[in-house]
N, CA and C atoms as a LAMMPS dump frame, in Angstrom:
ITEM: TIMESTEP
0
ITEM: NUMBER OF ATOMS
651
ITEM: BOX BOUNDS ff ff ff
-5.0000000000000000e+02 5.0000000000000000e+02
-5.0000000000000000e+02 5.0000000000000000e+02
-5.0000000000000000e+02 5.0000000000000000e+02
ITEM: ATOMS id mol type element x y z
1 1 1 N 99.617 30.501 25.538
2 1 2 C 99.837 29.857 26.84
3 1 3 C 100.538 28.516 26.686
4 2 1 N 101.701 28.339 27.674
5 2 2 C 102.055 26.982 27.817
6 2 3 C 101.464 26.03 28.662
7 3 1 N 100.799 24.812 28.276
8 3 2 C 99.743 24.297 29.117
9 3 3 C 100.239 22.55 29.645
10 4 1 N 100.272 22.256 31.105
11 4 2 C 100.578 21.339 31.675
12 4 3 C 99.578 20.979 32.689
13 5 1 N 99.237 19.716 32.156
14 5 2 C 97.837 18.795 33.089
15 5 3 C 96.349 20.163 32.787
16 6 1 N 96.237 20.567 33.677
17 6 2 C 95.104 21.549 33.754
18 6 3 C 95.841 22.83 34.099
19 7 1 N 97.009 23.035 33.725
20 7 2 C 97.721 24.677 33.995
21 7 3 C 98.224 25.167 32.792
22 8 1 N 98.021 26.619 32.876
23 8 2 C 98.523 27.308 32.008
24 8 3 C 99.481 28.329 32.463
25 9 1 N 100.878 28.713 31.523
26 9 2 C 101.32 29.541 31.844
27 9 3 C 101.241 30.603 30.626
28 10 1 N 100.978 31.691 31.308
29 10 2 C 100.675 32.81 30.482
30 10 3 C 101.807 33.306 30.564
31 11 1 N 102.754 33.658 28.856
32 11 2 C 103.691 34.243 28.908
33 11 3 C 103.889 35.508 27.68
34 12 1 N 104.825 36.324 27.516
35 12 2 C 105.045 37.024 26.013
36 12 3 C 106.852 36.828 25.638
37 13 1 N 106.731 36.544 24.394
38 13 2 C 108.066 36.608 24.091
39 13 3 C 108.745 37.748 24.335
40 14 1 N 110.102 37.552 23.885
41 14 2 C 111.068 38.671 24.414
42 14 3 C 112.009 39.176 23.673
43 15 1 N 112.616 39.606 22.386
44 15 2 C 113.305 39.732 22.042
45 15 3 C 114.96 39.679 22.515
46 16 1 N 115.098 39.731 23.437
47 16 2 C 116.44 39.454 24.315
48 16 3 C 116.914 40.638 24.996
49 17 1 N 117.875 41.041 25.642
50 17 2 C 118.653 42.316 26.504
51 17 3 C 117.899 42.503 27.542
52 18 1 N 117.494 43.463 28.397
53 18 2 C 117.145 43.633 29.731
54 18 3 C 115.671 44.088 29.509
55 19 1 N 114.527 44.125 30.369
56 19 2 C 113.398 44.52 30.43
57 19 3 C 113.341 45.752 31.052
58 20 1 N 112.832 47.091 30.862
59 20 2 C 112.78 48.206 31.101
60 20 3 C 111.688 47.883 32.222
61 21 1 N 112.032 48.373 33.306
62 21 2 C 110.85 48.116 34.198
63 21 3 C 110.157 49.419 34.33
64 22 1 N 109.786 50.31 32.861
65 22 2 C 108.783 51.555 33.132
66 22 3 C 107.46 51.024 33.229
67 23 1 N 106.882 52.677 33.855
68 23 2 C 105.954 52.561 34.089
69 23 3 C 104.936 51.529 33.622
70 24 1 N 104.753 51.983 32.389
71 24 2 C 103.806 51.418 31.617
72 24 3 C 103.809 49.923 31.461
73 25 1 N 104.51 49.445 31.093
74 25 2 C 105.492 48.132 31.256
75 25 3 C 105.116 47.078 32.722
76 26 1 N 105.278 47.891 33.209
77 26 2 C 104.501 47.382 34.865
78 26 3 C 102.898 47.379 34.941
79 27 1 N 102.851 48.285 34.541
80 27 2 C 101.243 48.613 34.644
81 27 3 C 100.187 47.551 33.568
82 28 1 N 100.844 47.675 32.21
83 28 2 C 100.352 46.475 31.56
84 28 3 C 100.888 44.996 31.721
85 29 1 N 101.975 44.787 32.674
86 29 2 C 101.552 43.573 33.609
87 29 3 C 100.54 42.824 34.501
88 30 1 N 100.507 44.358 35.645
89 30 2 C 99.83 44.146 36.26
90 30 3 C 98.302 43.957 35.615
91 31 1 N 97.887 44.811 34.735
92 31 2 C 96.267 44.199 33.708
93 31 3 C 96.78 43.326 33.512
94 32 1 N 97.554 42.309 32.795
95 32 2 C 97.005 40.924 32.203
96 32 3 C 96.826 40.172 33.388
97 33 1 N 97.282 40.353 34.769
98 33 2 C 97.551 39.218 35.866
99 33 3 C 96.051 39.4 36.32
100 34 1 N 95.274 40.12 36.261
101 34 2 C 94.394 41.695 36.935
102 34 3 C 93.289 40.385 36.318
103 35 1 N 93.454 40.836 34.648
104 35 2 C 92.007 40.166 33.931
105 35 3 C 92.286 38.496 33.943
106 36 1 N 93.042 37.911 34.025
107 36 2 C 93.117 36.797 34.481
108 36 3 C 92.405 36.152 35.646
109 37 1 N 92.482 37.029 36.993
110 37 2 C 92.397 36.607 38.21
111 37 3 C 90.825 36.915 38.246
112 38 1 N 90.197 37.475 36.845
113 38 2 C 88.91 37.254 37.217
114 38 3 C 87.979 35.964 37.321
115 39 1 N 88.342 35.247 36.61
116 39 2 C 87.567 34.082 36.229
117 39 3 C 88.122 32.335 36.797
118 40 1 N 89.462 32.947 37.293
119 40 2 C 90.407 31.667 37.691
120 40 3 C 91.787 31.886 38.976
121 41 1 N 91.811 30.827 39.487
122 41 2 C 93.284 31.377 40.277
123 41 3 C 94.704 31.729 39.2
124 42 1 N 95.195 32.853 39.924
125 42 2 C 96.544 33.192 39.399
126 42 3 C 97.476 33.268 39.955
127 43 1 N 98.621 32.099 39.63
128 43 2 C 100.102 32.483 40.404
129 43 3 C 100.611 33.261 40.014
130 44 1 N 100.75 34.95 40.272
131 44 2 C 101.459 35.795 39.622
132 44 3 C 102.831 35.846 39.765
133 45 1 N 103.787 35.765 38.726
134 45 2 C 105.33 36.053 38.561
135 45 3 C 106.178 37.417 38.468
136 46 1 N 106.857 37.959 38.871
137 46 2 C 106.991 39.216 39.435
138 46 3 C 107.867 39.465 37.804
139 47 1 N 107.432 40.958 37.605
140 47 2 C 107.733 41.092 35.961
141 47 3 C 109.451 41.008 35.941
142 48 1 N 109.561 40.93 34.926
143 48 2 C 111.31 40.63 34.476
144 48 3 C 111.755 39.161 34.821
145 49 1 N 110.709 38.563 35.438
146 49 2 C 111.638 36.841 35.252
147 49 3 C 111.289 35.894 33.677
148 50 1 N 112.758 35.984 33.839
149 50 2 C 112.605 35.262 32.109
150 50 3 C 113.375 33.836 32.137
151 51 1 N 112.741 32.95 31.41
152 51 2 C 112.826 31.845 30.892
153 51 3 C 113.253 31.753 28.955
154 52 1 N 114.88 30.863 29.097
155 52 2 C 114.79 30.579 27.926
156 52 3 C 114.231 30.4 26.471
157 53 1 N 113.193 29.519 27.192
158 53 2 C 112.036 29.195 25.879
159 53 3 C 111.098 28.402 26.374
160 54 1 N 109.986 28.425 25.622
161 54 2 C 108.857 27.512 25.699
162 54 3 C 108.918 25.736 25.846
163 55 1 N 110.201 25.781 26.089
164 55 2 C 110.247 24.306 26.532
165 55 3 C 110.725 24.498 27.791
166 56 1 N 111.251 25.087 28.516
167 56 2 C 111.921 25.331 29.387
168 56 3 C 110.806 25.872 30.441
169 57 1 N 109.366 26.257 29.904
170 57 2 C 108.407 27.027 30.362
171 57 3 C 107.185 25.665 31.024
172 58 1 N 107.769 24.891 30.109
173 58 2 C 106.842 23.502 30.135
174 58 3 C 107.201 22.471 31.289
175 59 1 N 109.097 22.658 30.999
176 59 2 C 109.615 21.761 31.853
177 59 3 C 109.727 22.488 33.531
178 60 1 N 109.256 23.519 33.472
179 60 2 C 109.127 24.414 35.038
180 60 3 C 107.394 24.129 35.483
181 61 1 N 106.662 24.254 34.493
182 61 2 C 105.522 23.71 35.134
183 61 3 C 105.485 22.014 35.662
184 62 1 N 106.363 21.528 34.753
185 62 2 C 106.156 19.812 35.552
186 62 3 C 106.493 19.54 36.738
187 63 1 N 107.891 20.121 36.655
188 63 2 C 108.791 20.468 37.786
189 63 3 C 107.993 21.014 39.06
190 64 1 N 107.228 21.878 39.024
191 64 2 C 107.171 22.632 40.361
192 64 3 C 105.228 22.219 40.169
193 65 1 N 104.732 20.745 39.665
194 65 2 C 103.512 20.415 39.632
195 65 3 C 102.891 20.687 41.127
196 66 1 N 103.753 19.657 42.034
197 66 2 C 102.968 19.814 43.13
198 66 3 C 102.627 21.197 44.005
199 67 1 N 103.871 21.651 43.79
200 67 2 C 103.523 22.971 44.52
201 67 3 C 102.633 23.942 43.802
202 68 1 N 102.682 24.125 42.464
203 68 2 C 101.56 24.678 41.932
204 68 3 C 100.246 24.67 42.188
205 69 1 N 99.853 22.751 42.515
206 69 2 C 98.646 22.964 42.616
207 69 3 C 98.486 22.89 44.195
208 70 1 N 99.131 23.196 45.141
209 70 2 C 99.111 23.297 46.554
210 70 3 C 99.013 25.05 46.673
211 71 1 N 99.397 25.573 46.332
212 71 2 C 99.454 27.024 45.869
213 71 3 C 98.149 27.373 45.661
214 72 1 N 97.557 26.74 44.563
215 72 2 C 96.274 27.13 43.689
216 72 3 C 95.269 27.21 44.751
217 73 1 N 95.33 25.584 45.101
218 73 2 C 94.218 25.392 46.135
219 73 3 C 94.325 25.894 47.307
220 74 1 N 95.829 26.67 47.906
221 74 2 C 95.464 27.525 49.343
222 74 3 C 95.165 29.04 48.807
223 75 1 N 95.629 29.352 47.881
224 75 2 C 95.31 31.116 47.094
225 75 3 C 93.63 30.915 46.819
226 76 1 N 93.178 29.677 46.5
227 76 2 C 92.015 30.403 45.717
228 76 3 C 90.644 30.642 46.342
229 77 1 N 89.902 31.746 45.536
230 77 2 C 89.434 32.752 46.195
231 77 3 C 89.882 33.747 47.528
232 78 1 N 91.331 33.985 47.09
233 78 2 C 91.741 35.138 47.305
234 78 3 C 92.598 36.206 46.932
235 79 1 N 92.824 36.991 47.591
236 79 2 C 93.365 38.256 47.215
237 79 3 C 94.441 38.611 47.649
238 80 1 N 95.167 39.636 47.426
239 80 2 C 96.333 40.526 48.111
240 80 3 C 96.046 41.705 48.241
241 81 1 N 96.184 42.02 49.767
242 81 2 C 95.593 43.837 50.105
243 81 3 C 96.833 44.067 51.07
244 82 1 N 97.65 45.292 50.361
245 82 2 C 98.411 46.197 50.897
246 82 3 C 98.083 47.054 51.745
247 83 1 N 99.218 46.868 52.77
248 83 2 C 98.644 48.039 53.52
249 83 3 C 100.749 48.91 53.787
250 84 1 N 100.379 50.281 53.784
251 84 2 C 101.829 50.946 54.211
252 84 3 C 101.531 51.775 55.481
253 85 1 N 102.963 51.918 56.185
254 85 2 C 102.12 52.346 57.481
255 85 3 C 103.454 53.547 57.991
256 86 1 N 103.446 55.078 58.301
257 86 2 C 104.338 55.479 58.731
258 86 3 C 104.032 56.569 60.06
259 87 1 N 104.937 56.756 61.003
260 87 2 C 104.775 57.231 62.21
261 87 3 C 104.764 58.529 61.863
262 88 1 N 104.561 59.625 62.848
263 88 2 C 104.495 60.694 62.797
264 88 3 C 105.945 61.152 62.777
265 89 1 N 106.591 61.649 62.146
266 89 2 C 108.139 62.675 61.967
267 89 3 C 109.019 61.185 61.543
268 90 1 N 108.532 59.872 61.161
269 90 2 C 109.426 59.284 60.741
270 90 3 C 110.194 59.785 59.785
271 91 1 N 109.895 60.487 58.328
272 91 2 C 111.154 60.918 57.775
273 91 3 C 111.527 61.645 57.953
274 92 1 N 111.946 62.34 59.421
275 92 2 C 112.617 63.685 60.178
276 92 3 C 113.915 62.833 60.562
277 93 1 N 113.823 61.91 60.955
278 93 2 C 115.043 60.951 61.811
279 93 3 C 116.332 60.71 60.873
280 94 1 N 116.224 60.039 60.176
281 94 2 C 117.456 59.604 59.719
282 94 3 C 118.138 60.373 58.761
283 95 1 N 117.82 62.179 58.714
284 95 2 C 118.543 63.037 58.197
285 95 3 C 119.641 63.206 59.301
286 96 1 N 118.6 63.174 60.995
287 96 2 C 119.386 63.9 61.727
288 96 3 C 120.79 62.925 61.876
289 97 1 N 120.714 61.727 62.024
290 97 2 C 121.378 60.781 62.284
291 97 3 C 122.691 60.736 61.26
292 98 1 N 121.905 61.094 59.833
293 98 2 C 123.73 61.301 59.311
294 98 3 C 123.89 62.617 59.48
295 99 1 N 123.465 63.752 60.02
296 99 2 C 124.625 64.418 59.825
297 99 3 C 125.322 64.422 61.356
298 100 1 N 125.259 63.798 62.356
299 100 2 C 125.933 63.273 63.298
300 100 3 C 127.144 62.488 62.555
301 101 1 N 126.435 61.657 62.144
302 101 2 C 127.366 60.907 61.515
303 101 3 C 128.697 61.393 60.345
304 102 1 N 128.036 62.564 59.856
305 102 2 C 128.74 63.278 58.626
306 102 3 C 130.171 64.006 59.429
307 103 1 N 129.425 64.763 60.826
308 103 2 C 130.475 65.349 61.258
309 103 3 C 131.329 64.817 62.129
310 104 1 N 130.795 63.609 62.364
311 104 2 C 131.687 62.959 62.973
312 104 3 C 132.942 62.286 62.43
313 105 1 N 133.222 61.921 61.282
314 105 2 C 134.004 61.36 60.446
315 105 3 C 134.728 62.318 60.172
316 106 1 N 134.488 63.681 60.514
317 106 2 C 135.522 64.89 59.9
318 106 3 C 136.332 65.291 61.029
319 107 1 N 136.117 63.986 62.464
320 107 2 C 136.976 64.42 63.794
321 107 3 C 137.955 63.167 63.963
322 108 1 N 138.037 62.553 65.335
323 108 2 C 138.697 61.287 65.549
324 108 3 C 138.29 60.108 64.863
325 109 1 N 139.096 59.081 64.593
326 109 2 C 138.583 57.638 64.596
327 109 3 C 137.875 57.334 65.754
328 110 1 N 137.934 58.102 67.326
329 110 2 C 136.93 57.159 68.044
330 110 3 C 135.773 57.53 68.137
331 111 1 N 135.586 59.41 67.428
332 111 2 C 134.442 60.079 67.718
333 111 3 C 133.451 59.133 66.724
334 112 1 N 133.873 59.19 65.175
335 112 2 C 133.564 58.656 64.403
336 112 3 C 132.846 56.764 64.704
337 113 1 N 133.613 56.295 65.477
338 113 2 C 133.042 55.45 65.833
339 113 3 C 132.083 54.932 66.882
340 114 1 N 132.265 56.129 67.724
341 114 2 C 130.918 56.272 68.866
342 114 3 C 129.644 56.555 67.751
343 115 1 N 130.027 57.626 66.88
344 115 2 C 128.682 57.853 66.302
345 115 3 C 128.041 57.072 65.11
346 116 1 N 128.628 56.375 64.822
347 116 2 C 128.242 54.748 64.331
348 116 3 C 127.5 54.061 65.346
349 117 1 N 128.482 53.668 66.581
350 117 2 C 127.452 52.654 67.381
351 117 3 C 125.919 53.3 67.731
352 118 1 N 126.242 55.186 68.412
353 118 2 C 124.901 55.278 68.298
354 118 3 C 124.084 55.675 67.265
355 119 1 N 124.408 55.906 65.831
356 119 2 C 123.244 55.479 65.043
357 119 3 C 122.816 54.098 64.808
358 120 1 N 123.918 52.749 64.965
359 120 2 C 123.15 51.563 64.983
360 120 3 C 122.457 51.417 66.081
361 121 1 N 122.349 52.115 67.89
362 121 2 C 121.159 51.929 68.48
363 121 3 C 119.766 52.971 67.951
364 122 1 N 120.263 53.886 67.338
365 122 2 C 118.798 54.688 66.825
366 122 3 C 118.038 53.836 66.126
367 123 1 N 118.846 53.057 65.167
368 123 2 C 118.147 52.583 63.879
369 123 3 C 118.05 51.389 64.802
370 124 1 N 118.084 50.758 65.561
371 124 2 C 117.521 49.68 66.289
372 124 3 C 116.423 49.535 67.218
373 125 1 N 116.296 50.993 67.792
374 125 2 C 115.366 51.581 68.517
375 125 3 C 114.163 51.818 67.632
376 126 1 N 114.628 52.232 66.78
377 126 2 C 113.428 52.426 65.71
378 126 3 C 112.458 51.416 65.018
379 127 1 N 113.902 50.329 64.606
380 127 2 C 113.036 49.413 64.204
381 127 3 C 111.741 48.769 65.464
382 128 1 N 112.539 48.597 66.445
383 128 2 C 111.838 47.905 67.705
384 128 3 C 110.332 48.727 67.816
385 129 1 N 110.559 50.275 67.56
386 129 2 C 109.521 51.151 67.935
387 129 3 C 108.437 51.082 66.744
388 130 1 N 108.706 50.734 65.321
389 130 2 C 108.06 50.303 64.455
390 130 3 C 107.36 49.35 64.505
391 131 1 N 108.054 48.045 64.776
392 131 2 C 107.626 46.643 64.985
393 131 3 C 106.346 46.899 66.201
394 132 1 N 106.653 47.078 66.796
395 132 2 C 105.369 47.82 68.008
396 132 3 C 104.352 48.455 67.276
397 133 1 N 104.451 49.123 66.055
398 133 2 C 103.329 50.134 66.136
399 133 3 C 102.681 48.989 64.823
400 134 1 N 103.206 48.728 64.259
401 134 2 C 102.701 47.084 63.484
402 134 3 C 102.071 46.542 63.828
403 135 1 N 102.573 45.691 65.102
404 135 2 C 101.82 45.152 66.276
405 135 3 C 100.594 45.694 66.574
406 136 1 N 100.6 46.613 67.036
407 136 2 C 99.558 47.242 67.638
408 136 3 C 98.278 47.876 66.406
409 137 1 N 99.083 48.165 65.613
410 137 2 C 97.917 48.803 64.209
411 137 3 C 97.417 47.554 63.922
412 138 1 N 98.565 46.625 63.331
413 138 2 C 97.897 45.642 62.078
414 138 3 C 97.236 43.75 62.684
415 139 1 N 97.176 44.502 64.626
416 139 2 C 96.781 42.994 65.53
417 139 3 C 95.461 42.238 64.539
418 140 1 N 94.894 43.023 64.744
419 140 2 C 93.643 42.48 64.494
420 140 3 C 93.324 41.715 62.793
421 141 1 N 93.56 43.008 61.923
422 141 2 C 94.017 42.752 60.31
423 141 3 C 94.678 41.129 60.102
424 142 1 N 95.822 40.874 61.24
425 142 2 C 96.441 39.548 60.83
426 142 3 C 94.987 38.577 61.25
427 143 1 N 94.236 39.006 62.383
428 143 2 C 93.609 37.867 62.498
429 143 3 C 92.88 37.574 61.732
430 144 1 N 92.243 38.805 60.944
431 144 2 C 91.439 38.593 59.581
432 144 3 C 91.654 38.046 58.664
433 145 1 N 93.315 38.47 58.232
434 145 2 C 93.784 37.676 57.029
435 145 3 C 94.123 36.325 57.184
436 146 1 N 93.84 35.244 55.957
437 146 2 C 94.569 34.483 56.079
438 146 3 C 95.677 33.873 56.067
439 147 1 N 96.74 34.843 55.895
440 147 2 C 98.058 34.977 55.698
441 147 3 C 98.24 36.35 55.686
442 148 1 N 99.911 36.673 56.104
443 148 2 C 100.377 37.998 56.649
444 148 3 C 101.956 38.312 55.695
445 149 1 N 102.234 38.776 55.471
446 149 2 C 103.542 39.02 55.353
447 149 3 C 104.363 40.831 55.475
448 150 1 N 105.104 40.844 56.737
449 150 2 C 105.663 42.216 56.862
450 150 3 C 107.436 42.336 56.479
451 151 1 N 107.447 43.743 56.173
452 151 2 C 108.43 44.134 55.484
453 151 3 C 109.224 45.283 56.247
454 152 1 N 109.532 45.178 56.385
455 152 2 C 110.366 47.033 57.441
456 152 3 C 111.805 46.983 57.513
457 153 1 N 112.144 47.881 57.122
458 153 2 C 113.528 48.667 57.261
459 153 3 C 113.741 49.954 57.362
460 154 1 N 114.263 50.243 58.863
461 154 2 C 114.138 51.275 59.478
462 154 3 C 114.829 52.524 58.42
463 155 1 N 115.099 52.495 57.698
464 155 2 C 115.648 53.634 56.764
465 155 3 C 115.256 54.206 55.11
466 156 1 N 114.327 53.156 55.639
467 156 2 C 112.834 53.625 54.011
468 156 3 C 112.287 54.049 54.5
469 157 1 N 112.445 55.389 53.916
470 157 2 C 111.35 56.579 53.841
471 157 3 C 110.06 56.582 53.892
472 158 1 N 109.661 55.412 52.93
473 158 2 C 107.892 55.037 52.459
474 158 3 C 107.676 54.188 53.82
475 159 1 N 108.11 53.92 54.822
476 159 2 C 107.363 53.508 56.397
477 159 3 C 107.834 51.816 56.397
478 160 1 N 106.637 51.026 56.599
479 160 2 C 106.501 49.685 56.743
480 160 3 C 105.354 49.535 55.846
481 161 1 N 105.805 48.267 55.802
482 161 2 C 104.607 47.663 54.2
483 161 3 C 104.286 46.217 55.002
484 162 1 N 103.061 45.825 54.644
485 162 2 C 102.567 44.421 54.825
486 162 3 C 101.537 44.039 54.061
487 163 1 N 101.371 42.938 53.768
488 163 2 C 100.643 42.366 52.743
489 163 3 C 99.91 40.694 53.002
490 164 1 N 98.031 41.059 52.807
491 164 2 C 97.373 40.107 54.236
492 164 3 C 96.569 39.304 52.44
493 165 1 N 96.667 38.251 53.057
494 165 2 C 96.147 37.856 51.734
495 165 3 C 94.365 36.897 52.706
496 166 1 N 93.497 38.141 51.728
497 166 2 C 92.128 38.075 52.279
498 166 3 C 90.967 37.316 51.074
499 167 1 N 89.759 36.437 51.838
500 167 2 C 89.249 35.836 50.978
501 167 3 C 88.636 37.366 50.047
502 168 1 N 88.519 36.631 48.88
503 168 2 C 87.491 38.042 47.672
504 168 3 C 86.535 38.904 48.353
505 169 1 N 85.578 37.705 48.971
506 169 2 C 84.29 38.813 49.235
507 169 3 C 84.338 39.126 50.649
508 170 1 N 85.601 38.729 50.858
509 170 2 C 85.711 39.863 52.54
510 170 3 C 87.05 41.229 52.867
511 171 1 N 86.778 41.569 51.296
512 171 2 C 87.568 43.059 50.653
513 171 3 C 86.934 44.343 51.647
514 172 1 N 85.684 44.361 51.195
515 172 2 C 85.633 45.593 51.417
516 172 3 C 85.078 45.809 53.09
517 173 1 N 85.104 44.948 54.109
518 173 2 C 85.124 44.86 55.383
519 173 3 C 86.16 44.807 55.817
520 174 1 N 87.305 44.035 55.204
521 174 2 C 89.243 44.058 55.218
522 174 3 C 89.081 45.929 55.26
523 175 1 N 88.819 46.408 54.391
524 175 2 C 88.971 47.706 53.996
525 175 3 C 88.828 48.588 55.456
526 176 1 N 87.448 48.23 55.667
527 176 2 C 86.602 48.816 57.021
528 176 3 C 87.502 48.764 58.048
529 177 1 N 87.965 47.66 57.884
530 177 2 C 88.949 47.038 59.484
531 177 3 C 90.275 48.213 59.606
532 178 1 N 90.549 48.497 58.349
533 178 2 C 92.085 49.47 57.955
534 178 3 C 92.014 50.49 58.427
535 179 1 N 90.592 50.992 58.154
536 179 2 C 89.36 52.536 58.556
537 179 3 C 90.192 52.507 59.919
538 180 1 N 89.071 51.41 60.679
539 180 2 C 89.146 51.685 61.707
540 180 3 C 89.98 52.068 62.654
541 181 1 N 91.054 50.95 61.91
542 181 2 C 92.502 50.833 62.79
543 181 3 C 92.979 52.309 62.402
544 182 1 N 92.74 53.229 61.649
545 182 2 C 93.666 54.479 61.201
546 182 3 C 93.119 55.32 62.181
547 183 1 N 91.555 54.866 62.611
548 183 2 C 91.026 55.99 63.405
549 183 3 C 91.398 55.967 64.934
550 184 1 N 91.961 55.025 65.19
551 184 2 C 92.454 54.373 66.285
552 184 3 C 93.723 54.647 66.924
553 185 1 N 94.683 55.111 65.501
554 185 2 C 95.742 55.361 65.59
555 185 3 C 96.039 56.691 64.791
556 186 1 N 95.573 57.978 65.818
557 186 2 C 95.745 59.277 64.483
558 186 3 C 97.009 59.316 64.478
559 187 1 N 98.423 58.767 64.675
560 187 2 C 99.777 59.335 64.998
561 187 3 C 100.392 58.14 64.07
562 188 1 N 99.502 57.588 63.071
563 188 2 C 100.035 56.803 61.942
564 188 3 C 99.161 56.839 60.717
565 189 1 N 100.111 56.919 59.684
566 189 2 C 99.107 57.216 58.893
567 189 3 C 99.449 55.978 58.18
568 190 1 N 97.985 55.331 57.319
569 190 2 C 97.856 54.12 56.772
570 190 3 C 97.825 54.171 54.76
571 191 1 N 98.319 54.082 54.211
572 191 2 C 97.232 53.422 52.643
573 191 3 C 97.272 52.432 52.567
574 192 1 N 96.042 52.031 52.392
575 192 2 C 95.486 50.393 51.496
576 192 3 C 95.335 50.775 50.351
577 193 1 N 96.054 49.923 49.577
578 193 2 C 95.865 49.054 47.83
579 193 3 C 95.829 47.781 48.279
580 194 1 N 95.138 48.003 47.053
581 194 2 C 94.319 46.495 46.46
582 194 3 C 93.026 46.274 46.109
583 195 1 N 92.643 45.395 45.467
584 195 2 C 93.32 43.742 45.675
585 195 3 C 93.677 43.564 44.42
586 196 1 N 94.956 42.976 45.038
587 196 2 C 96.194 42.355 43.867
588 196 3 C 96.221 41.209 43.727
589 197 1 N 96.482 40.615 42.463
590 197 2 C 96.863 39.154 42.292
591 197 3 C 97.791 38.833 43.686
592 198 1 N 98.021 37.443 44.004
593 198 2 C 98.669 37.492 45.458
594 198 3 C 100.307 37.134 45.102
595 199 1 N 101.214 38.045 44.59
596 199 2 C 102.448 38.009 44.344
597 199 3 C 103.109 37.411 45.691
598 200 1 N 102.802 38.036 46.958
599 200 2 C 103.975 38.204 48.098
600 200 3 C 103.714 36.702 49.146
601 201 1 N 102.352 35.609 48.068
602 201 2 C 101.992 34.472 48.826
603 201 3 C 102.163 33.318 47.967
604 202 1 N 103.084 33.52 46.922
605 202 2 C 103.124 32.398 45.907
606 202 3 C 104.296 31.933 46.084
607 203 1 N 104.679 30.419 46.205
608 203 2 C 105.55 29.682 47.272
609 203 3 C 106.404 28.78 45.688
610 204 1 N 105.543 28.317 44.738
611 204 2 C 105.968 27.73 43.945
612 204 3 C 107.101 28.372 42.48
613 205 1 N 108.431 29.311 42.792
614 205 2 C 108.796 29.357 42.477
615 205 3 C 109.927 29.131 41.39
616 206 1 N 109.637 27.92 41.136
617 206 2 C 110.893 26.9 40.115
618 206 3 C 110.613 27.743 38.964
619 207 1 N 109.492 28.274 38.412
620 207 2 C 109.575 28.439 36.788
621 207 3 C 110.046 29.666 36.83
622 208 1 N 111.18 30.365 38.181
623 208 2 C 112.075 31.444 37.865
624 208 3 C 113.016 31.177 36.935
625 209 1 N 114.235 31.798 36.381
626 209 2 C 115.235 31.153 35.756
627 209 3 C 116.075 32.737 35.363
628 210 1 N 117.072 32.929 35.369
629 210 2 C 118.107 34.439 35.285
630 210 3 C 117.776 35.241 34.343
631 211 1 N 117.497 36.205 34.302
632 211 2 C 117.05 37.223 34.117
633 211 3 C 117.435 38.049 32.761
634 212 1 N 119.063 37.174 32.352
635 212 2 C 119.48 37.303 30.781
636 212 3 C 118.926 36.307 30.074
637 213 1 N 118.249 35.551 30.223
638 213 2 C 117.324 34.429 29.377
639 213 3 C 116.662 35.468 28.344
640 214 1 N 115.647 34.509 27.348
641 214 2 C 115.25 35.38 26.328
642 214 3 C 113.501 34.878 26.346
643 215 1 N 113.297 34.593 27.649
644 215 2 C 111.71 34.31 27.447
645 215 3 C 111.221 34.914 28.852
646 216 1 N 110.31 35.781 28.61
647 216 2 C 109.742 36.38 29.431
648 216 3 C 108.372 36.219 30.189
649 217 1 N 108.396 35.774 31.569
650 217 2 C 107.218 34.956 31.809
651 217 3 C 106.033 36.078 32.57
């Protein structure tokens, strides 16, 4: 560990060239961030950001001191709980939409371009009709969490994603709340994961650095 005031950064060297982001590779990330976050707060760093060297690791913790420990002290004792959320026949839609689109390009320039504008109102309609069902599923969940963060783009397959960052020991009632809301809503279907180190709520970013570096944080 590289250690500044009362922080540590937990890192592994790197031999140099690109990081394979397999499976496994991810997965024994996610354990070291995992057994860490038992005993202490953890700013987790999203795998593949690499840093030069261990001085460079030192001079990012000084650098980004304050926000680190502003970070620490709003994260700690808590968590990150995923939730994904998709409508009923959502991945039926945007097959139909290109092949409108497919055959349209094989006629006029203006047909072709009507059927552009109306797949950008489908995919706008959609999003709007998503954002609603967000709304309406995940109302309550935000009020629980103490922080929220949503993700949606109307043309991923895997639905909408959001991520509520909840105190520790109010997991498995967070959980209950997800229950409920699924039972509430049979015409969406929900998974919760978690609880994760809180990746999607960590603000103090400086000890990033490009990704051809040769130190891996």
């Amino acid at each position: 560990p590289e250690s500044d005031r009362q922080h540590d950064a937990v890192a592994s060297l790197h031999g140099g060239g690109a990081l394979a982001a397999s499976e496994d590779a991810l997965w024994r990330h996610e354990a070291v961030a995992e057994s860490l976050m038992d005993d202490r707060v953890v700013l987790p760093i999203r795998f593949g950001t690499l840093l030069p060297s261990r001085q460079e690791v030192g001079d990012g913790l000084r650098r980004a001191y304050s926000r680190l420990v502003a970070d620490i002290e709003r994260l700690r004792g808590h968590v990150e709980i995923g939730v994904r959320l998709w409508t009923a026949g959502q991945t039926g839609e945007p097959a139909v939409a290109a092949e409108h689109d497919n055959g349209a390009r094989r006629g006029t320039g203006s047909a072709y371009l009507w059927a552009k504008v109306a797949r950008e109102r489908t995919l706008r309609a959609r999003r709007e009709a998503r954002l609603r069902m967000v709304r309406d599923v995940c109302g309550q969940l935000v009020a629980e969490a103490r922080e929220s963060r949503f993700d949606d783009d109307p043309d991923d397959p895997r639905g909408s994603s959001a991520a509520f960052l909840v105190p520790r020991d109010r997991v498995a009632p967070f959980r209950d709340l997800v229950n409920r809301a699924a039972d509430a809503h049979p015409d969406v279907a929900l998974l919760c994961t978690g609880p994760w180190p809180p990746y999607s709520f960590v603000s103090a970013d400086e000890l990033a650095a490009s990704r051809n570096e040769r130190f891996h944080a």
